[in-house]
MIDOSE-1310 file (N, C-alpha, C; in nm, 2 decimals, decimal comma, always signed):
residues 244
xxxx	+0,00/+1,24/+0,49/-0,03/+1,11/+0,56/-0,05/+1,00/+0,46; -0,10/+0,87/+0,50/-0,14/+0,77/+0,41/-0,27/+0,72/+0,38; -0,31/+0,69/+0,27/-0,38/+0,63/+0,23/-0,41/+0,46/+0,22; -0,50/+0,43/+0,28/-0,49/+0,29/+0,31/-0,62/+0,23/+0,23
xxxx	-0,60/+0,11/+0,22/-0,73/+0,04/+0,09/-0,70/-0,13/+0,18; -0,82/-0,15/+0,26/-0,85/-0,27/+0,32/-0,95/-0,35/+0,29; -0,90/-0,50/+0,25/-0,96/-0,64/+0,19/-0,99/-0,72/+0,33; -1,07/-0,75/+0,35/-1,15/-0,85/+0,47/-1,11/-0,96/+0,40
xxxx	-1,09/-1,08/+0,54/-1,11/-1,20/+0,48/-1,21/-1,28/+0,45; -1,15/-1,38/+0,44/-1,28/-1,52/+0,38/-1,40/-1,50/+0,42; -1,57/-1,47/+0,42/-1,68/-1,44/+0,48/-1,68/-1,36/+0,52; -1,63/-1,26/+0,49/-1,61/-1,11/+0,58/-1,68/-1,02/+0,51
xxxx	-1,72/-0,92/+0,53/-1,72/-0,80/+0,42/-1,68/-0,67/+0,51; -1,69/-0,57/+0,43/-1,63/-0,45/+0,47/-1,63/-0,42/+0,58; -1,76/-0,46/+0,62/-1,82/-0,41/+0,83/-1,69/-0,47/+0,90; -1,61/-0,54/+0,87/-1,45/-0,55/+0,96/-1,38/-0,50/+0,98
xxxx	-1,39/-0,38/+0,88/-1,30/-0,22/+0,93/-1,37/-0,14/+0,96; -1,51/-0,14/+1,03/-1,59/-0,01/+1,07/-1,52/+0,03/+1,19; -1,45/-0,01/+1,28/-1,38/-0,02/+1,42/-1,24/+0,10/+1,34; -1,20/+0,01/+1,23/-1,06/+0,04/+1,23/-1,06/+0,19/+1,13
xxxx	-1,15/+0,24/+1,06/-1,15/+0,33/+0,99/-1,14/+0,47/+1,03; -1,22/+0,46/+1,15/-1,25/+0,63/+1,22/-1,11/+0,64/+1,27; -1,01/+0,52/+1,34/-0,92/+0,53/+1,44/-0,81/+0,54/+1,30; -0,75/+0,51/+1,22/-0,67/+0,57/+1,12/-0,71/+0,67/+1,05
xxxx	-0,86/+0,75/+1,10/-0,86/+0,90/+1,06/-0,84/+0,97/+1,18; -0,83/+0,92/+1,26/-0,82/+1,02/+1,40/-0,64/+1,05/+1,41; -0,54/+0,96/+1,30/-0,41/+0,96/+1,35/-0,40/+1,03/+1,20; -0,52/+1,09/+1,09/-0,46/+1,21/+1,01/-0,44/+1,08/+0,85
xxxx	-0,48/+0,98/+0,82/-0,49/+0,89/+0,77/-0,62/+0,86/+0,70; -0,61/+0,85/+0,55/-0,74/+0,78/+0,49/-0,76/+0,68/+0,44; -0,87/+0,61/+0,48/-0,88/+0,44/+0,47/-1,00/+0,41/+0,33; -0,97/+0,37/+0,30/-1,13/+0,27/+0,22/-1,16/+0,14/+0,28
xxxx	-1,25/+0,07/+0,22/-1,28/-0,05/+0,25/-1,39/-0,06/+0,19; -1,42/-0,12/+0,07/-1,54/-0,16/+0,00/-1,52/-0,27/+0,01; -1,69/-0,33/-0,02/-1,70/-0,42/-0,02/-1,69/-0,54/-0,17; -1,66/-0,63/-0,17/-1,59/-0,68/-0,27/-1,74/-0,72/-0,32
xxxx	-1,71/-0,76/-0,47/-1,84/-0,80/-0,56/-1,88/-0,94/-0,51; -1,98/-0,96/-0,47/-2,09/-1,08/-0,42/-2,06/-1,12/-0,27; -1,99/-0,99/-0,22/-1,94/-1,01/-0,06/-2,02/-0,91/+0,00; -2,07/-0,90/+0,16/-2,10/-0,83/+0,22/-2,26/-0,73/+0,14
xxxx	-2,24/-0,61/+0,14/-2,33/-0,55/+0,10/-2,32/-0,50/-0,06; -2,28/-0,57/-0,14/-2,21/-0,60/-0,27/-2,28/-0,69/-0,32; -2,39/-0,67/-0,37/-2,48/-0,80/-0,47/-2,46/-0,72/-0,60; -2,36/-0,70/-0,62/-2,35/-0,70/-0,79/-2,35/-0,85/-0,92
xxxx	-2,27/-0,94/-0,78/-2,26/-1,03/-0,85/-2,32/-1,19/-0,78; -2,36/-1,29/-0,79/-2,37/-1,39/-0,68/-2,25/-1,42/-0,63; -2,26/-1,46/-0,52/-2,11/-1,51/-0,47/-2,07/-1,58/-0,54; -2,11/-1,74/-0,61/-2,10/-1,77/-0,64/-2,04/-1,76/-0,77
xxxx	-2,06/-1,64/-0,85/-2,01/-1,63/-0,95/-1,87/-1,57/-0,95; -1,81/-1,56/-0,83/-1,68/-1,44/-0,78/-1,62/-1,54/-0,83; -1,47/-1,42/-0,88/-1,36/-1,52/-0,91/-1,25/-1,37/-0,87; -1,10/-1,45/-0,90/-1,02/-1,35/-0,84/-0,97/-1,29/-0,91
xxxx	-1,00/-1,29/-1,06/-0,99/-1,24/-1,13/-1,07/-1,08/-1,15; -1,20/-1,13/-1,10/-1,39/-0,99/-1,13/-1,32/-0,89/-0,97; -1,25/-0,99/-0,88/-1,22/-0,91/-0,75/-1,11/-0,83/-0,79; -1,02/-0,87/-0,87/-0,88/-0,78/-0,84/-0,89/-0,62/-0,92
xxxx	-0,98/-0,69/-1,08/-1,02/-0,56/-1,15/-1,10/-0,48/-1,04; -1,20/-0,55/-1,00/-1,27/-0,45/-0,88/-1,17/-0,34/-0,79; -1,08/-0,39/-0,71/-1,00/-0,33/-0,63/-0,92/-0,22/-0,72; -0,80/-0,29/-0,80/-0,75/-0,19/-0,90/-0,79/-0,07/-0,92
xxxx	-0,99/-0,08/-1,00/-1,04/+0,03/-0,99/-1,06/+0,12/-0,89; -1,07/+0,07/-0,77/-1,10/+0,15/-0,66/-0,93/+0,22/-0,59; -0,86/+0,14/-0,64/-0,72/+0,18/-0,62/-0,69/+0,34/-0,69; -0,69/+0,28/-0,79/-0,73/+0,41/-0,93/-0,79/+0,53/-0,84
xxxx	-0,90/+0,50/-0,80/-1,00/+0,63/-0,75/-0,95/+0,68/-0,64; -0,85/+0,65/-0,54/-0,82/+0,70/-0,46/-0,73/+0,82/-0,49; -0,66/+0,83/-0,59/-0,58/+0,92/-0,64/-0,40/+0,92/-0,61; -0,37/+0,87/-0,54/-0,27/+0,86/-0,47/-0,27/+0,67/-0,44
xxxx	-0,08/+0,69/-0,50/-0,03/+0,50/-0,42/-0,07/+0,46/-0,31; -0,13/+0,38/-0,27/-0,19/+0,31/-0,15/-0,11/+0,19/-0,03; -0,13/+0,20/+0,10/-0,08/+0,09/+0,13/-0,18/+0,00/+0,16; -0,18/-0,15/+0,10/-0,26/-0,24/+0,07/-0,27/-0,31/+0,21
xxxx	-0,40/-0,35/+0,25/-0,39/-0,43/+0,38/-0,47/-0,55/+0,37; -0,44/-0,67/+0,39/-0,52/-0,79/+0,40/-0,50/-0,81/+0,50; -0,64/-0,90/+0,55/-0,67/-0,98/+0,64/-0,72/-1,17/+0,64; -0,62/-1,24/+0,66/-0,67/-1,38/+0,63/-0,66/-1,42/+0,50
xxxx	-0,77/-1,47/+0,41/-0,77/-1,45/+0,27/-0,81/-1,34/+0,20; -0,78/-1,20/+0,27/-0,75/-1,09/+0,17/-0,61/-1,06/+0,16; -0,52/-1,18/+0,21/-0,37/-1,15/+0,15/-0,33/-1,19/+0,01; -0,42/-1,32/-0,04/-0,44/-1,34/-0,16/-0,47/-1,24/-0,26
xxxx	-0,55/-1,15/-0,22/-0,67/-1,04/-0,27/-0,55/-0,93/-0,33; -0,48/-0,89/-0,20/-0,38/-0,79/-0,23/-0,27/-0,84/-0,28; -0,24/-0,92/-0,31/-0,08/-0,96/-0,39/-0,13/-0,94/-0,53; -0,27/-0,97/-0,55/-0,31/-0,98/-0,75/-0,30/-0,87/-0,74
xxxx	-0,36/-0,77/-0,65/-0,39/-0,59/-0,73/-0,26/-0,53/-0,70; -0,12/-0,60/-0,62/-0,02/-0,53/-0,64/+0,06/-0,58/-0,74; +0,01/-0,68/-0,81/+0,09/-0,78/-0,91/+0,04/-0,65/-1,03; -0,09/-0,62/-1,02/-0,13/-0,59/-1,16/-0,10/-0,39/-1,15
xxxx	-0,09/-0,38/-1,02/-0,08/-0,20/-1,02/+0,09/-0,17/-0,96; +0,19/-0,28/-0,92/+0,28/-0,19/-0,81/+0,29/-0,05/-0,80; +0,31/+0,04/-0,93/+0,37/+0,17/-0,95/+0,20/+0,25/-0,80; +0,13/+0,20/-0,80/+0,07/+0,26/-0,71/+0,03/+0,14/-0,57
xxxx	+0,09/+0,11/-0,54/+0,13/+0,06/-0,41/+0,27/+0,07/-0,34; +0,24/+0,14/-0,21/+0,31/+0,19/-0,14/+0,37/+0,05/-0,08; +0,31/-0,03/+0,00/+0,36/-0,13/+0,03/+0,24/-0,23/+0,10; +0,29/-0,38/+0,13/+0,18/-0,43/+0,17/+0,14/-0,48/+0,31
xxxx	+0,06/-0,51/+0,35/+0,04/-0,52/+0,50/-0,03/-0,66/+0,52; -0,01/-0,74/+0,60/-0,04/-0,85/+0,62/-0,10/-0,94/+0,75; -0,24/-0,85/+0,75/-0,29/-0,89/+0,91/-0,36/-1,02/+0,93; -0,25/-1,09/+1,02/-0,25/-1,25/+1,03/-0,36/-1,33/+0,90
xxxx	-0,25/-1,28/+0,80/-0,31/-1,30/+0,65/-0,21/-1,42/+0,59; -0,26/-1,45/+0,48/-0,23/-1,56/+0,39/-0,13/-1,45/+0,30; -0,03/-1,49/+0,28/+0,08/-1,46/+0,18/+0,09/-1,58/+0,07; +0,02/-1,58/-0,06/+0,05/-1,67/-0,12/+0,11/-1,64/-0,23
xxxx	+0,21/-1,71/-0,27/+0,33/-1,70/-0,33/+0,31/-1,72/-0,50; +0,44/-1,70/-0,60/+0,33/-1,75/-0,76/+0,33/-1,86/-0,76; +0,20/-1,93/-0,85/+0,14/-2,07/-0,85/+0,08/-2,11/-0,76; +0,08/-2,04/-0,65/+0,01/-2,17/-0,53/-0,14/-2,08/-0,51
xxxx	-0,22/-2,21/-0,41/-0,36/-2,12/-0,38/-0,39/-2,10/-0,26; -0,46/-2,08/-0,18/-0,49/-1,98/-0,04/-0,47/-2,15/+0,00; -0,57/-2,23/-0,03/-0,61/-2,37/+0,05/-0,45/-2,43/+0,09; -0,37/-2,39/-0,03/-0,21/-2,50/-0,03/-0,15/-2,42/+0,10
xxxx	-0,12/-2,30/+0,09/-0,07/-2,25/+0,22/-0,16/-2,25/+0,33; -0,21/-2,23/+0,39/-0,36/-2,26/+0,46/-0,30/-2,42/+0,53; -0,27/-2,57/+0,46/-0,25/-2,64/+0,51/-0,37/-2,77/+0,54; -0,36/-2,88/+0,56/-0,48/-2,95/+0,58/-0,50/-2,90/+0,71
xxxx	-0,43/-2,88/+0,83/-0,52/-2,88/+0,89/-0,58/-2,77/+0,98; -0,54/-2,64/+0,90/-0,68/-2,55/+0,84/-0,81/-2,58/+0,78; -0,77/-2,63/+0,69/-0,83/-2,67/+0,54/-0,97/-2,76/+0,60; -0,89/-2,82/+0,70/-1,01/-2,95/+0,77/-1,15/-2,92/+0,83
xxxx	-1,13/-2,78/+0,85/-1,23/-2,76/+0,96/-1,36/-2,76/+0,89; -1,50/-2,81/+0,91/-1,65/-2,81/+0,86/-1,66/-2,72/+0,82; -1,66/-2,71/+0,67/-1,74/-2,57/+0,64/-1,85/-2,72/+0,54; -1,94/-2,59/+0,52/-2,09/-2,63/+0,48/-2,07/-2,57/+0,35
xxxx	-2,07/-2,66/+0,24/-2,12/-2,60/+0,10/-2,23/-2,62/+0,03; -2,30/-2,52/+0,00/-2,36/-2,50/-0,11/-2,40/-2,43/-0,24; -2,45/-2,39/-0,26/-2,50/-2,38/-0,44/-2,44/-2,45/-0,53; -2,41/-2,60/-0,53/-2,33/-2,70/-0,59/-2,23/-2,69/-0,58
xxxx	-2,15/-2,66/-0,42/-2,01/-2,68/-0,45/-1,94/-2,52/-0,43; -2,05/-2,44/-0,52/-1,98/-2,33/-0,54/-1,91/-2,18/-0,42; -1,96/-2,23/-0,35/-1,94/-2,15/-0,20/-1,99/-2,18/-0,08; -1,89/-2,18/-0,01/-1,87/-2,24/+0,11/-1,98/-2,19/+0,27
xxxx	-1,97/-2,19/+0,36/-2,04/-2,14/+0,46/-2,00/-2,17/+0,59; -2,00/-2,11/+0,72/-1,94/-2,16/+0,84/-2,07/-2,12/+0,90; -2,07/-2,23/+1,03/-2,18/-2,21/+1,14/-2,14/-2,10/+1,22; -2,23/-2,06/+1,29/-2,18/-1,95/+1,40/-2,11/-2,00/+1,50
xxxx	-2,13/-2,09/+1,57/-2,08/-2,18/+1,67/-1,92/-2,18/+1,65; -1,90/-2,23/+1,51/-1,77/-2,26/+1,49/-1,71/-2,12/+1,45; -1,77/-2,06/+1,38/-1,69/-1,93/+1,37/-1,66/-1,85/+1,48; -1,70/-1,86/+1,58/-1,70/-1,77/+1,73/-1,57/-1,86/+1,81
xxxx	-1,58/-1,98/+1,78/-1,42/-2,07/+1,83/-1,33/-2,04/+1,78; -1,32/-2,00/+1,60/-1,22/-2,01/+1,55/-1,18/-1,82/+1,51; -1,29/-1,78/+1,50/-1,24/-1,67/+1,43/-1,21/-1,53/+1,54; -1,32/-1,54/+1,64/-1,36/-1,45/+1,80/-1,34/-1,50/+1,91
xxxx	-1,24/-1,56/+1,91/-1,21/-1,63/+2,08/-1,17/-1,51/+2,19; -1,12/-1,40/+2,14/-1,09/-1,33/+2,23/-1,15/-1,20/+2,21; -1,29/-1,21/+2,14/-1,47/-1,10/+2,19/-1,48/-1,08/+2,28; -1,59/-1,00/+2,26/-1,70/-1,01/+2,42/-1,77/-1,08/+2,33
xxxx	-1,85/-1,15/+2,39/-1,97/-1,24/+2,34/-2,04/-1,18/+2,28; -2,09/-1,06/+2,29/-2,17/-0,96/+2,19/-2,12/-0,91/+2,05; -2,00/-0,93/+2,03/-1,93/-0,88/+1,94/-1,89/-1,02/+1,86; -1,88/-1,12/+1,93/-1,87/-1,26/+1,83/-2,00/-1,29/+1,76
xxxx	-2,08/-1,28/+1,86/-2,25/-1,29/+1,80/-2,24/-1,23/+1,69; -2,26/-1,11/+1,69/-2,28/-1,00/+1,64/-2,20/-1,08/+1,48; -2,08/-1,03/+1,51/-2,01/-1,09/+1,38/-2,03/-1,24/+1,30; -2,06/-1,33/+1,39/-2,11/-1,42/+1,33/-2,22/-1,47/+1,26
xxxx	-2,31/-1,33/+1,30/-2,45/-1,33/+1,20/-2,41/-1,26/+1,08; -2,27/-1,21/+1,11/-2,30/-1,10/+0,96/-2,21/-1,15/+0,85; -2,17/-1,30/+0,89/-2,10/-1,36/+0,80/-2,13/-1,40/+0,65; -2,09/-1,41/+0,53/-2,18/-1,43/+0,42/-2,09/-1,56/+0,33
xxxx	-2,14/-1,61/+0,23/-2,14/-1,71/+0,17/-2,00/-1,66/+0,10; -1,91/-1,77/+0,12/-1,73/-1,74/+0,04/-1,75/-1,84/-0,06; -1,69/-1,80/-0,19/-1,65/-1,86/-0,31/-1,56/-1,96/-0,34; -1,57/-2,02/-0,32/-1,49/-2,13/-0,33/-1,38/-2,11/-0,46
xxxx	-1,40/-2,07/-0,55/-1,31/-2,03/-0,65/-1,20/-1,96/-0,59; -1,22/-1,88/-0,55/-1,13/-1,78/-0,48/-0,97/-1,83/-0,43; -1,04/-1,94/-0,35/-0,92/-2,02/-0,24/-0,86/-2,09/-0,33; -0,92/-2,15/-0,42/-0,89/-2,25/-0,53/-0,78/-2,22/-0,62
xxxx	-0,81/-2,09/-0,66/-0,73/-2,03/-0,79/-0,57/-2,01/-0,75; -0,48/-2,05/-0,84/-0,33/-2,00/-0,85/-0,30/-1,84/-0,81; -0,21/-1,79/-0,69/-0,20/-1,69/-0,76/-0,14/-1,65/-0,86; -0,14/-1,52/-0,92/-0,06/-1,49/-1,01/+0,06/-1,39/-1,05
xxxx	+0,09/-1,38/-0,90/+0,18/-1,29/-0,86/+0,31/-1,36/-0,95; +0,42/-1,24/-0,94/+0,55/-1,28/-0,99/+0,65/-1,19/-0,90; +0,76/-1,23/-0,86/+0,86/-1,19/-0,82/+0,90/-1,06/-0,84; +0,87/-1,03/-0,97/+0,96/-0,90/-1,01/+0,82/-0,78/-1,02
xxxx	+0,74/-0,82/-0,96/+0,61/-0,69/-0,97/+0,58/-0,71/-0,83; +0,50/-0,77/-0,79/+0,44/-0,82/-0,62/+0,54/-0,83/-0,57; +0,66/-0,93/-0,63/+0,78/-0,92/-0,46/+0,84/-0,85/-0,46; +0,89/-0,71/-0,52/+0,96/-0,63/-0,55/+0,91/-0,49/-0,38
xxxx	+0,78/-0,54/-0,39/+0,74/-0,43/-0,31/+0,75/-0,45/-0,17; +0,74/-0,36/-0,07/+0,77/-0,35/+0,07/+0,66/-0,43/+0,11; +0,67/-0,58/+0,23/+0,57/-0,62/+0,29/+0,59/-0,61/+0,46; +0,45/-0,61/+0,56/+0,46/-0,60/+0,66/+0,37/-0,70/+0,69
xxxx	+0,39/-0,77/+0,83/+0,33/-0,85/+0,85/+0,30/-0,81/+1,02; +0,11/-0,86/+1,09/+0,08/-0,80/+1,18/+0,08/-0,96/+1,24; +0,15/-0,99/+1,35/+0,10/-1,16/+1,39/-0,02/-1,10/+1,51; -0,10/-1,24/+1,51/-0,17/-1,23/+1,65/-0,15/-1,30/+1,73
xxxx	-0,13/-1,30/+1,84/-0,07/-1,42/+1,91/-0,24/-1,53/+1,95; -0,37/-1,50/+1,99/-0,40/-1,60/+2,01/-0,50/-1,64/+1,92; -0,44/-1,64/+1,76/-0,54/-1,66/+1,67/-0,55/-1,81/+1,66; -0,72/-1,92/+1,65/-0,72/-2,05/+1,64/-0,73/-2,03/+1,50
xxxx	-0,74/-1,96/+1,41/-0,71/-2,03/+1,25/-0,60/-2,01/+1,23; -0,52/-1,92/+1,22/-0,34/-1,97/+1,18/-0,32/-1,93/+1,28; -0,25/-2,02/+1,36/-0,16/-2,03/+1,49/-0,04/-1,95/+1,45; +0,05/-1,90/+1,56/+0,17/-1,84/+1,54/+0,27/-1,90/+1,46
xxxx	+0,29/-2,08/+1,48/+0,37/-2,09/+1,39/+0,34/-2,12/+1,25; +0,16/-2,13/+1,20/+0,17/-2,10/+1,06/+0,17/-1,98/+1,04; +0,15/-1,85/+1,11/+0,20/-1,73/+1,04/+0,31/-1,72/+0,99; +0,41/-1,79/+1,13/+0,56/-1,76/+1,08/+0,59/-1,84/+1,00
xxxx	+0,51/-1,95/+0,92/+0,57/-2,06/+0,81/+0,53/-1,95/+0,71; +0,41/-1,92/+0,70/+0,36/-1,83/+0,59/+0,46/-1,68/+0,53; +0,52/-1,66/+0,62/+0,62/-1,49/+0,61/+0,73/-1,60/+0,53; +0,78/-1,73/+0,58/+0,88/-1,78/+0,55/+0,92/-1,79/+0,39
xxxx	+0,81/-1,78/+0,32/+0,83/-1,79/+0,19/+0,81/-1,66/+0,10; +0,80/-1,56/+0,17/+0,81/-1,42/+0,15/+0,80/-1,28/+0,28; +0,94/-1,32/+0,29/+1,00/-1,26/+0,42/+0,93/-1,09/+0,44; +0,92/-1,05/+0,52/+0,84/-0,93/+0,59/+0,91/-0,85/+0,67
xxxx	+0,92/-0,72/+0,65/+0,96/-0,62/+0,74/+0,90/-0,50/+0,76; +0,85/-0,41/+0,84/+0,86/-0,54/+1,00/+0,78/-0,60/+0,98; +0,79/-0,71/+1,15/+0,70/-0,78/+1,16/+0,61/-0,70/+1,33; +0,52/-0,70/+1,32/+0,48/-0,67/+1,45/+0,34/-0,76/+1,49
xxxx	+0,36/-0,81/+1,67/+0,29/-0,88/+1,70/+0,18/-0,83/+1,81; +0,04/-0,87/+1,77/-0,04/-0,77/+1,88/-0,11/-0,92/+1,93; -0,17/-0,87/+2,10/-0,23/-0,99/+2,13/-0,35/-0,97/+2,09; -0,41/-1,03/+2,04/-0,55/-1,09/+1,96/-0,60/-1,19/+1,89
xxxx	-0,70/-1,22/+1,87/-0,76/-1,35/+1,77/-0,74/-1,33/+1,63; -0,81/-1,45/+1,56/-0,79/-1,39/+1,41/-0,87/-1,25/+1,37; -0,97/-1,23/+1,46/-1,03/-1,09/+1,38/-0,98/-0,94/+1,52; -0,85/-0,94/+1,48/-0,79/-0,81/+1,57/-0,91/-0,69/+1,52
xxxx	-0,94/-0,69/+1,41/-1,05/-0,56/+1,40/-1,16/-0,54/+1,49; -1,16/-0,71/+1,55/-1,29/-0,69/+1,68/-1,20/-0,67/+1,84; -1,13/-0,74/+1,88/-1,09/-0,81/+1,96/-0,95/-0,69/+2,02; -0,92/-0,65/+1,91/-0,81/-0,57/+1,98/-0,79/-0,47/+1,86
xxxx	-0,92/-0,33/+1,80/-0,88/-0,26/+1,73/-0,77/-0,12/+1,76; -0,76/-0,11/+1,90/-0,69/+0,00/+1,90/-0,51/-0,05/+1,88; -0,45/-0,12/+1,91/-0,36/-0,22/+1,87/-0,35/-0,23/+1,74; -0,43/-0,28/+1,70/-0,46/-0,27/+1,56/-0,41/-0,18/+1,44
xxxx	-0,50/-0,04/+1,47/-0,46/+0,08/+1,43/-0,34/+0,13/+1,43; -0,29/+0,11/+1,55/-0,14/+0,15/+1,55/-0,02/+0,06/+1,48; -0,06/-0,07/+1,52/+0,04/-0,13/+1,40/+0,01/-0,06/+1,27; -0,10/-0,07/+1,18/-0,09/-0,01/+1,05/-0,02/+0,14/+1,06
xxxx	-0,05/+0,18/+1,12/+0,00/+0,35/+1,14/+0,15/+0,33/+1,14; +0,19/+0,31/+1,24/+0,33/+0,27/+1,28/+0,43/+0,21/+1,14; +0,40/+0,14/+1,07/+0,42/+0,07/+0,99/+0,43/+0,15/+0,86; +0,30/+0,25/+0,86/+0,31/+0,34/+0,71/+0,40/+0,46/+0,78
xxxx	+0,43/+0,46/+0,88/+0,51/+0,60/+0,94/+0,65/+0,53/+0,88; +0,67/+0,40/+0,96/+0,80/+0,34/+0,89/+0,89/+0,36/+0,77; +0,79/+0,31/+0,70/+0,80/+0,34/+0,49/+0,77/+0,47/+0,50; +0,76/+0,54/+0,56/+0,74/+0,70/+0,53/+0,64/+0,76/+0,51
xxxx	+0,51/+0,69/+0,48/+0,40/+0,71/+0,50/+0,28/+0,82/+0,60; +0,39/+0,90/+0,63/+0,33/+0,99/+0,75/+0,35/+0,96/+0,93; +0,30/+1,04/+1,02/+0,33/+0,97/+1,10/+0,21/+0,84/+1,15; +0,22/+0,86/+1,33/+0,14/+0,75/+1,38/+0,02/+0,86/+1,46
């Protein structure tokens, strides 16, 4: 079967795959999902101090420990996340997965593909600048439109302080390591932070096969996990990965 290694997005931390982990072991499948350094339940570092550089060694490592090539899964701005640790590991990545995630290409940073008017929406920064913050209010419009109300709540308290570095930085991907490798891309159809047609701008500059579309918001791990599951499944059955 396959092994899978999942990066949350922007203010997320690991609790984004608690839904999705048990249901890709129920189809014979093992997942990780740590939480990244100064994210979620991860106070190794201050948020503030994260860069994507302290994140990618992090992952790598944890890639390493699984023992077996991985298929890499982002979400949002963990597509950023996963293109460095395939940039820096390919020979152990199986291929990559892209749930209604950011594909950023070499040179560019999360914010440039992202777009202004993404980019536009109020976030709150503090510790001088150094990381950013969303209200619950707005995060339940943009991120959980298609929750139950208990499950947007819920998520929107457990949101934590994002790095501003992170979005900022170049990636460092290159053609002949990162794009060499198999990508998949999961659209959602009623996601309010990247709409369908910036998903489909975003694959445009690093084409995806397949592509598969589930109905959900940006966080399918709440909103539509069983959907969910099966795309990734389906997808590593594809590449050979085992079945569904």
């Amino acid at each position: 079967m396959a092994a899978f290694m999942m990066v949350p997005g922007a203010l997320h931390g690991a609790w984004a795959w608690d839904r999705i982990l048990p249901k890709l072991a129920e189809r014979g499948h093992r997942a990780f999902a740590p939480d990244l350094p100064g994210m979620g339940n991860n106070d190794s570092i201050p948020a503030g101090d994260a860069t994507l550089a302290i994140w990618t060694d992090f992952l790598v490592d944890a890639v390493r420990d699984v023992g077996e090539p991985v298929f890499l899964v982002g979400h949002s701005r963990g597509g950023l996340v996963i293109g460095e640790v395939a940039e820096r590991v390919p020979e152990l990545v199986c291929g990559l997965i892209y749930a209604t995630a950011l594909i950023v290409p070499p040179g560019s940073t999360s914010f440039e593909v992202m777009g202004p008017e993404t980019t536009s929406h109020s976030l709150a920064m503090s510790e001088g600048g150094r990381v950013f913050c969303m209200a619950p209010d707005l995060a339940k419009l943009l991120f959980y439109n298609a929750c139950t109300v208990e499950d947007a709540t819920w998520a929107a308290a457990c949101l934590c302080p994002e790095p501003v570095a992170i979005m900022s930085t170049a990636a460092s991907v290159s053609w002949e390591r990162w794009g060499r490798l198999p990508r998949a891309y999961i659209e959602c159809t009623e996601d309010r932070t990247l709409s369908l047609e910036q998903q489909s701008g975003i694959q445009a500059a690093a084409p995806c096969s397949p592509v598969k579309r589930i109905t959900a918001d940006h966080s399918p791990f709440l909103s539509a996990p069983h959907a969910l599951a099966d795309a990734l499944a389906d997808i590593a059955a594809e590449w050979g990965g085992g079945s569904r």
